[in-house]
VMD Tcl script that draws the C-alpha trace (Angstrom):
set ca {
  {15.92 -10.74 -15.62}
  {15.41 -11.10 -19.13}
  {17.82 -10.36 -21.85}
  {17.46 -7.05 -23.83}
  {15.32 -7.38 -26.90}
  {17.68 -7.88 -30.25}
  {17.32 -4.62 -32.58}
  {17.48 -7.16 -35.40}
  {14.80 -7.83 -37.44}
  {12.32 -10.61 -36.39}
  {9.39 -12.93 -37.80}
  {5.63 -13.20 -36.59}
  {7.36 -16.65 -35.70}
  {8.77 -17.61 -33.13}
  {8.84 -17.24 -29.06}
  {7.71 -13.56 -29.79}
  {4.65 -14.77 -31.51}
  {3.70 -16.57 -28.01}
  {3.95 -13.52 -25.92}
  {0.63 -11.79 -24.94}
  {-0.32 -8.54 -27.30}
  {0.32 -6.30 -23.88}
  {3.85 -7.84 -23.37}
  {4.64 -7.60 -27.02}
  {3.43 -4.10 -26.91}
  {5.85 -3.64 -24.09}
  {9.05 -4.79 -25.71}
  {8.08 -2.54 -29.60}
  {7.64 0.04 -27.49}
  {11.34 -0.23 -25.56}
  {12.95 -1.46 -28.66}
  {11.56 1.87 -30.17}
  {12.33 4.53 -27.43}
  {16.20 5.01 -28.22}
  {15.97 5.93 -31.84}
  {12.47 7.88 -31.24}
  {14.32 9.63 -28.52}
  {17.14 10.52 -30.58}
  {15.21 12.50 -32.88}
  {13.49 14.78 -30.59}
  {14.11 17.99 -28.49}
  {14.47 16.39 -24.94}
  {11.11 19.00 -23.25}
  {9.51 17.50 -26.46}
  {10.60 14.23 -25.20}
  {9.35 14.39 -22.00}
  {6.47 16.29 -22.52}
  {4.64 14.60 -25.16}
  {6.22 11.07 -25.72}
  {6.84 9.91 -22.22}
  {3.16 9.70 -20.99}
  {2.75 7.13 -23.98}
  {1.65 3.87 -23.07}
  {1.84 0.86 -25.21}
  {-1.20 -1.60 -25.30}
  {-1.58 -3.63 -28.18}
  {0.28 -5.29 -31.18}
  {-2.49 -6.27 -33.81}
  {-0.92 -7.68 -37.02}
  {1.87 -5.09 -37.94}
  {0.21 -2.37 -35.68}
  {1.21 -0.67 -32.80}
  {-1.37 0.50 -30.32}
  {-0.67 2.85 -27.84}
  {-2.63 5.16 -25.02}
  {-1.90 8.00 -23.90}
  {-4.36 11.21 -21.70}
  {-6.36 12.78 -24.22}
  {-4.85 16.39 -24.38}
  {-1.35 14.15 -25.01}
  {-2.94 11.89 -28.04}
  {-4.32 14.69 -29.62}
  {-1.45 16.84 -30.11}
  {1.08 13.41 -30.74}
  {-0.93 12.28 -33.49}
  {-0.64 15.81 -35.12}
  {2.96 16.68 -34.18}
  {4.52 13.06 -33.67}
  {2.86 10.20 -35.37}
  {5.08 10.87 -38.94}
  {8.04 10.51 -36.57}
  {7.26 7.07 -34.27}
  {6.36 5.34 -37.63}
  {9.31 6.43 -39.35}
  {11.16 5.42 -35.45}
  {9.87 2.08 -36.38}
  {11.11 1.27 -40.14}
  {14.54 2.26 -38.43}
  {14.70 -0.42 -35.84}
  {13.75 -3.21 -38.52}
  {9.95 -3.93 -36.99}
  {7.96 -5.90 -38.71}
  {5.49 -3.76 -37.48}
  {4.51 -0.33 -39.68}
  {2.31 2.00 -37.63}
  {1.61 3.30 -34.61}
  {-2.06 4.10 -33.88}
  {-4.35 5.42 -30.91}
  {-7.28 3.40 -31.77}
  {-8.24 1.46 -29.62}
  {-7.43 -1.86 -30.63}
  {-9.55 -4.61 -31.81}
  {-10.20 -7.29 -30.18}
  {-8.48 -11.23 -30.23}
  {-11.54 -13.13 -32.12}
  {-11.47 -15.79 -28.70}
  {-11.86 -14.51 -25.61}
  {-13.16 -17.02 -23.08}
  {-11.75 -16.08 -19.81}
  {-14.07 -13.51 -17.97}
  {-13.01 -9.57 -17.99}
  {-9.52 -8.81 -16.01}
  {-10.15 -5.87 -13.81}
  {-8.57 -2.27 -13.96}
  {-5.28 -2.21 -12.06}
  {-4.41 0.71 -10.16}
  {-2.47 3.85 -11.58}
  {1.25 2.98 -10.83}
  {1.64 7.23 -9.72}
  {-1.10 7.16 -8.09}
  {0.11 7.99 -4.71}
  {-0.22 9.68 -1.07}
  {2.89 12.22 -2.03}
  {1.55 13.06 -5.26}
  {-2.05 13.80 -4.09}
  {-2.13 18.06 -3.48}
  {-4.29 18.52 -0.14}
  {-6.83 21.70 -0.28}
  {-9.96 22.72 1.81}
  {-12.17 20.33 -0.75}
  {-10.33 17.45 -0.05}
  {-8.47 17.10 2.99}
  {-10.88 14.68 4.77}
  {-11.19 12.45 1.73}
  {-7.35 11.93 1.86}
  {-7.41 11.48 5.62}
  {-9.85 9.26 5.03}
  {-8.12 7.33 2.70}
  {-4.79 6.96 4.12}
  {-6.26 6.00 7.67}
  {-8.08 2.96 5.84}
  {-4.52 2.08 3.96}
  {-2.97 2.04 7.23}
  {-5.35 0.08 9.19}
  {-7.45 -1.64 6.80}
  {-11.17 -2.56 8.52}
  {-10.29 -0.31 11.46}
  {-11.20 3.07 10.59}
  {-14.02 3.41 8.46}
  {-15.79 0.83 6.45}
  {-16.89 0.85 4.27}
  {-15.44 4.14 3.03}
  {-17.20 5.75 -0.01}
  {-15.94 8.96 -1.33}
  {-18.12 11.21 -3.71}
  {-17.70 13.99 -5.86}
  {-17.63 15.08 -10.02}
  {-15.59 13.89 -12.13}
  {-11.62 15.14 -12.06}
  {-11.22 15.48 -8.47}
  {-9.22 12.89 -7.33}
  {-11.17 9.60 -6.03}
  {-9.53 7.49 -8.76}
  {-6.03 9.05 -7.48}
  {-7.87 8.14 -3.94}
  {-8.53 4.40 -4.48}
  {-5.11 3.84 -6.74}
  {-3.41 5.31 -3.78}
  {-4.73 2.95 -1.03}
  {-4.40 -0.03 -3.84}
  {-0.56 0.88 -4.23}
  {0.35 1.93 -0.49}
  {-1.35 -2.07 0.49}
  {1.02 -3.58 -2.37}
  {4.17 -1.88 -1.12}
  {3.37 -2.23 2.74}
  {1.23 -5.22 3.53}
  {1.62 -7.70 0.29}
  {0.53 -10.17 1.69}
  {-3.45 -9.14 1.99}
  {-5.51 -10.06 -1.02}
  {-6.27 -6.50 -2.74}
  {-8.33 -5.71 -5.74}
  {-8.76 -2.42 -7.28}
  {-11.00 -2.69 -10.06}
  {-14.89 -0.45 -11.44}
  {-18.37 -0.78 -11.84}
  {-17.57 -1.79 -15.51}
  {-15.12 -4.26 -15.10}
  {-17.40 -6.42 -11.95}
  {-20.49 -6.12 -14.53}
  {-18.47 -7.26 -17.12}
  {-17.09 -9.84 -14.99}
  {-20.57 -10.66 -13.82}
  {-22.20 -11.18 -17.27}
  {-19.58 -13.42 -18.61}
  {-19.87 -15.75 -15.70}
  {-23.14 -16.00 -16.70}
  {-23.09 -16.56 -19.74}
  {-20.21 -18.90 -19.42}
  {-18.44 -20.30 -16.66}
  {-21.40 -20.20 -14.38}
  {-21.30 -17.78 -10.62}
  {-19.17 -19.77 -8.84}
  {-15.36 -19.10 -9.81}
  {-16.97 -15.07 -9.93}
  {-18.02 -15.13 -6.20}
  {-14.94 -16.84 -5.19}
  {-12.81 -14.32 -6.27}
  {-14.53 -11.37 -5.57}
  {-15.84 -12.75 -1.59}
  {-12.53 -13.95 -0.82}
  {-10.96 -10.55 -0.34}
  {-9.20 -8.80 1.84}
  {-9.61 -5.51 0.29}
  {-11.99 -4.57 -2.44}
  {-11.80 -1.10 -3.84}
  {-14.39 -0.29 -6.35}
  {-14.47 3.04 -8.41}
  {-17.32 4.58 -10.27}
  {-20.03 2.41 -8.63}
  {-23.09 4.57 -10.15}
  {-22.73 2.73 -13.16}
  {-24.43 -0.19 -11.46}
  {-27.18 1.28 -11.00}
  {-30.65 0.39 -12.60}
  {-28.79 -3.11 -14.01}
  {-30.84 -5.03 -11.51}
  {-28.60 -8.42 -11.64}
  {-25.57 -6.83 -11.07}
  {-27.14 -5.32 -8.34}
  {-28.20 -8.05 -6.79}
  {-24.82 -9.39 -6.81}
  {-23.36 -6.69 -5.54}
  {-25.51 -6.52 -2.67}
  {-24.47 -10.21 -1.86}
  {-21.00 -9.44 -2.37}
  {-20.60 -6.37 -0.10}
  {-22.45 -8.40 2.49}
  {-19.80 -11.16 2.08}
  {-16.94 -8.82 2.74}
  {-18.33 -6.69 5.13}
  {-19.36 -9.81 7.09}
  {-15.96 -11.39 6.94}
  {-14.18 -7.74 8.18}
  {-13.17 -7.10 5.00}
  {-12.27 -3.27 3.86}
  {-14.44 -1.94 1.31}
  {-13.78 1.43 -0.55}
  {-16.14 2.83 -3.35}
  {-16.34 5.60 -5.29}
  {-19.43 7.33 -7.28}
  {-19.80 11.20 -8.83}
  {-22.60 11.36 -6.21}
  {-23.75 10.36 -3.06}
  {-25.44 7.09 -2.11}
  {-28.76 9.14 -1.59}
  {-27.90 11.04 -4.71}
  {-27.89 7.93 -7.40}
  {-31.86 7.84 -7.99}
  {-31.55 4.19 -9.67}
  {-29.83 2.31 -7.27}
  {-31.66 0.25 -4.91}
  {-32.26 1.22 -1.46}
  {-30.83 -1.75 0.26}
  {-27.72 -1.44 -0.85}
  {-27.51 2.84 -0.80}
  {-28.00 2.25 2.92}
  {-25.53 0.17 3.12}
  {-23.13 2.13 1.50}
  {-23.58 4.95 4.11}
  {-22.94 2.30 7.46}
  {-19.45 3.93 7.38}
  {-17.75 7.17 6.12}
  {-19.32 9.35 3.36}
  {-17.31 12.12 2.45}
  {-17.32 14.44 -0.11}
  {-14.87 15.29 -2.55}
  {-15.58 19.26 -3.37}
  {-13.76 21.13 -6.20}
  {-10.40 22.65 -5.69}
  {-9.73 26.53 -4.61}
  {-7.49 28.78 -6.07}
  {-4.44 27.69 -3.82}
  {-4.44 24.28 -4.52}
  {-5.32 24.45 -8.38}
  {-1.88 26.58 -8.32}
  {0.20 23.74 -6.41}
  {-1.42 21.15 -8.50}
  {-0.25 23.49 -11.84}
  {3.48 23.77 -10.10}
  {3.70 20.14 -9.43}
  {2.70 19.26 -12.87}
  {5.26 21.90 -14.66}
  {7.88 20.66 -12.29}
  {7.37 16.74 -13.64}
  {7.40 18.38 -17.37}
  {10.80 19.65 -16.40}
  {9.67 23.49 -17.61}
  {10.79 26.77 -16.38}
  {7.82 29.41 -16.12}
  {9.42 32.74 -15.75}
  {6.44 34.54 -15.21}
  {5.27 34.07 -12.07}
  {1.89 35.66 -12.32}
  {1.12 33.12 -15.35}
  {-0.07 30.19 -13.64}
  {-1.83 31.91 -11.25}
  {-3.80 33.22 -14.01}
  {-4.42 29.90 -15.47}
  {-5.54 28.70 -12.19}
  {-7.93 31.04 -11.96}
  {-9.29 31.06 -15.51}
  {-9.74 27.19 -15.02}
  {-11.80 26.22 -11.60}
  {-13.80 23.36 -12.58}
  {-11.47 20.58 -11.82}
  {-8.11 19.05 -12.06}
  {-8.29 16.74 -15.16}
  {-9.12 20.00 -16.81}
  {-7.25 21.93 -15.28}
  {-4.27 19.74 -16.59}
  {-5.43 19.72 -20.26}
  {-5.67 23.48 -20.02}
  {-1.83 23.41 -19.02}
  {-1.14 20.91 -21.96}
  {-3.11 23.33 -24.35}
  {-1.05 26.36 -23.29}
  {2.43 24.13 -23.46}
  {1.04 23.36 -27.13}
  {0.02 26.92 -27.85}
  {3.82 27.82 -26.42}
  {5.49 25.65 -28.52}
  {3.45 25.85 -31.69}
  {4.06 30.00 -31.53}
  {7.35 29.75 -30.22}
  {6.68 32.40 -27.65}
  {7.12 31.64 -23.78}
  {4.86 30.94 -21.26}
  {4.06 34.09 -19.49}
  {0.37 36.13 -18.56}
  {-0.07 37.15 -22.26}
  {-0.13 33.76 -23.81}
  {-2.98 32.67 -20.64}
  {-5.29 35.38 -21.45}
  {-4.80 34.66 -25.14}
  {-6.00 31.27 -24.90}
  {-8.39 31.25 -21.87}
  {-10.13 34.68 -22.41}
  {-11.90 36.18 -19.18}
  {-15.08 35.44 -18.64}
  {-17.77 38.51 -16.90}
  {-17.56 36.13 -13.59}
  {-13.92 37.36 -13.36}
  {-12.26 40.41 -11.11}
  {-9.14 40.81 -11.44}
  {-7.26 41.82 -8.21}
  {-4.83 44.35 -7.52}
  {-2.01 43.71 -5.69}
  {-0.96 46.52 -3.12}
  {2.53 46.26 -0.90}
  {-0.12 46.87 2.18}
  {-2.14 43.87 1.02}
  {1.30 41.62 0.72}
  {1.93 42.83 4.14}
  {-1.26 42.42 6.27}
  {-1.68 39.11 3.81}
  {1.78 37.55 4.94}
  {1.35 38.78 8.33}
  {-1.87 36.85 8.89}
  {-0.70 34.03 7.50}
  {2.63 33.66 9.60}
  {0.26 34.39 13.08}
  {1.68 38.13 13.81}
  {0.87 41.78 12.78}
  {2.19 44.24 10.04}
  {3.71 46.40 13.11}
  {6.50 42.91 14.05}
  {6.75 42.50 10.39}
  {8.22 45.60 9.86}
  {10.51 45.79 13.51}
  {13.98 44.96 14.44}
  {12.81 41.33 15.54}
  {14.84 38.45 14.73}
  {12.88 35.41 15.83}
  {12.46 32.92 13.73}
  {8.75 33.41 12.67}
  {9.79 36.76 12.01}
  {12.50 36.83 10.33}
  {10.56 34.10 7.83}
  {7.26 35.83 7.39}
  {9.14 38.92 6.79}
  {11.70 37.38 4.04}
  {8.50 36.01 2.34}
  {6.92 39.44 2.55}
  {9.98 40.92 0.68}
  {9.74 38.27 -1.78}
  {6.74 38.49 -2.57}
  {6.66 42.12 -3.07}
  {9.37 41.82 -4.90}
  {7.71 38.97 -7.44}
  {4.31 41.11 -7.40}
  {5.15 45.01 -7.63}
  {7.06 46.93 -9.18}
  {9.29 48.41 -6.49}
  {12.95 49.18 -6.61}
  {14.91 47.29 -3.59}
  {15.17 50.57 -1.78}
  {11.74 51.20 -2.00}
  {10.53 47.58 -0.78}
  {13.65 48.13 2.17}
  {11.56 51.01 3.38}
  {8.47 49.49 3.77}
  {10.25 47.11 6.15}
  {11.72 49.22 8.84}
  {14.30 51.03 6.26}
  {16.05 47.77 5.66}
  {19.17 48.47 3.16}
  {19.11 47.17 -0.61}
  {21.37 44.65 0.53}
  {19.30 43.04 3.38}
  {16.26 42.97 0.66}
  {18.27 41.38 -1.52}
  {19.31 38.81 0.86}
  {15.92 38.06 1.77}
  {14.68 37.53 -1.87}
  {17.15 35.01 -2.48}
  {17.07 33.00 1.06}
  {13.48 32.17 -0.15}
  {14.08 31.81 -3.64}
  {16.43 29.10 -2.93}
  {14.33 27.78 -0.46}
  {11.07 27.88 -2.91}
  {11.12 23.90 -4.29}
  {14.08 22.39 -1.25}
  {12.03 23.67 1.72}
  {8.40 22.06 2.06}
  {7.13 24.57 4.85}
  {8.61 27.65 2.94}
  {7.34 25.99 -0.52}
  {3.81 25.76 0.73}
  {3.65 29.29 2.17}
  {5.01 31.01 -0.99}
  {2.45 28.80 -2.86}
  {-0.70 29.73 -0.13}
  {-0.09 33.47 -0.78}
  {0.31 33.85 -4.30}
  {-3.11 32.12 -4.48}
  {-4.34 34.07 -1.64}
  {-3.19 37.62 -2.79}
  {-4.70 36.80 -6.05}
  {-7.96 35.94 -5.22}
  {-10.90 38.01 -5.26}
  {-11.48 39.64 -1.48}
  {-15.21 39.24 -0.20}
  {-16.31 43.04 1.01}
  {-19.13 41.86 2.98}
}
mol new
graphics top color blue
foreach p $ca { graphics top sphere $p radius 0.5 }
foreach p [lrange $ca 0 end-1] q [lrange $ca 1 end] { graphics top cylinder $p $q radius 0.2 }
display resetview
């Protein structure tokens, strides 16, 4: 393990003059993190300055990367603050910048590929009716590489989770079965790749290491399309693998048949295996994927009714759906005023396409009774079984969280149950909400299903 930097000044001289801009990068940015940490709210901390990621030293700069929404608001709010971080730990570096950084004048060695998301994972990938066959998918080919379906190519728009898709099979191989020769890398990067083996090297160093895999994952592949040579490489490259039993997993924002420009021969082969597409997410799983993400920001939403309206004011996909949450934690922070139903419609205004729904104790009821297998009329009896007794705590919960009854009046509606029994019931699930997955999920399913709009046909 190496030693921990020195917070003492030091020259462009020396053994950290040898280390590689990322590297460097790596150890300003540690060196840094006490002292910017120090002078920060910790939610600020988190929040805004965690996601940072360091990628460059250039000269006496800094470059760092970071999600849009995240950069945007950092270079507002935070920049003053990281370069003043940095005059305090005795860098010879000055400023911290966004840019993207320019770059070294030699560069001889061809293009190094796109590595996979490090949180890029099974766990953290929320399952809804649009997706649930792509993950499937995905983790059967992680877990039996060249068994189940190859090659496997997943479709769909932007912001719905292939990239998370591919970086997930990339990091489940690395941790379980290290030994198989994986790369995760995108159109870009194997043109890239391509073109500066021919311009320089020459082909053959370029087929060797992209026909001597085990695993190729490849995201993004319409960008291939209509570049003839890279095409034609490509085409001779998938045959390689898919000759030698080699797993092959692409992803595009359309469908083989879809991607007008790219040749036929090789949009056939694309569909020998598993298509599947990747649809956008409904209302339920938008509202776990908001949960999970104000969970890892370490916030507390009081209002529960706020991120269900957020979920529903934002449909089009998760990447957006995410900045929208960033833009509201901004708006919350800049105001000083809490998260909560008001602040939502203030910033995402309803559109005409929206009906709002009205939540009725009956609907809760018939809602939660459908959803736990039984009717309204063992919902509301003396049973004790354990599907019962659950659905019908939930119930109370949720009319709890969603009208405004007194305890009494909720006890009633469940055969004239005491304030005391509702009040047990509320908080068996509110302490289950977050510790108990099954109980978790189900809370989460209703509140998205209660909310949405009913079809009357």
């Amino acid at each position: 393990m190496e030693s921990a930097t020195s917070t003492q000044p030091q020259s462009k001289s020396g053994s950290q003059k040898e280390l590689p801009g990322s590297a460097r990068a790596v150890k300003e940015w540690e060196k840094l993190q006490p002292t910017l940490r120090r002078r920060l709210f910790e939610s600020a901390w988190r929040m805004w300055i965690e996601p940072i990621r360091p990628a460059a030293v250039r000269g006496t700069t800094l470059y760092l990367e970071a999600p849009d929404p995240i950069r945007t608001w950092v270079e507002r709010r935070y920049m003053d603050v990281i370069n003043e971080a940095l005059k305090d730990v005795g860098s010879h570096l000055t400023t911290a910048s966004f840019e993207v950084p320019p770059q070294p004048e030699r560069v001889s060695a061809p293009t190094r590929p796109v590595g996979p998301n490090p949180t890029h994972d099974f766990d953290r990938f929320v399952i809804g009716p649009g997706n649930h066959l792509a993950h499937a998918a995905a983790l059967a080919v992680a877990e039996a590489p060249s068994e189940a379906y190859n090659p496997l190519f997943l479709h769909g728009p932007p912001g719905l989770g292939k990239t998370h898709l591919l970086g997930a099979i990339a990091n489940y191989l690395a941790l379980h079965v290290p030994e198989l020769n994986v790369l995760y890398t995108n159109a870009e990067a194997f043109t890239a790749d391509f073109v500066t083996a021919l311009r320089e090297s020459g082909t053959d160093e370029f087929k060797r290491r992209y026909r001597n895999l085990d695993v190729l994952l490849i995201d993004d592949i319409q960008f291939i399309a209509g570049k003839h040579h890279t095409e034609e490489e490509f085409f001779h490259t998938f045959n390689a693998l898919h000759d030698a039993g080699s797993q092959i997993v692409i992803s595009a924002d359309r469908s083989p048949a879809e991607i007008s420009t790219l040749a036929d021969r090789l949009s056939d082969r694309f569909e020998w295996g598993l298509t599947v597409p990747i649809e956008a997410p409904n209302l339920a799983t938008r509202l776990t994927v908001l949960r999970h993400l104000v969970t890892e920001a370490g916030l507390e939403v009081k209002d529960q009714d706020a991120l269900t309206l957020l979920a529903r004011r934002v449909k089009t996909n998760l990447r957006q759906l995410r900045g929208a949450l960033t833009r509201t934690i901004a708006e919350s922070s800049l105001n000083a005023t809490p998260i909560n139903s008001d602040l939502i419609s203030q910033v995402f205004p309803a559109s005409e396409n929206d009906s709002e729904v009205h939540v009725t104790p009956e609907l809760i009821r018939s809602t939660v009774a459908e959803h736990f297998r039984t009717d309204v009329e063992t919902l509301i009896s003396k049973r004790r079984d354990r599907n019962t007794a659950t659905a019908r705590h939930v119930a109370v919960y949720l009319t709890r969280e969603m009208t405004p009854l007194s305890l009494p009046q909720i006890g009633a509606l469940y055969g004239d149950r005491d304030h005391t029994t509702v009040l047990n019931s509320i908080e068996r699930v509110d302490q289950a909400v977050g510790d108990d997955p099954e109980i978790t999920t189900s809370v989460e399913f209703l509140r998205a299903e209660l909310h949405s709009p009913r079809d009357n046909s």
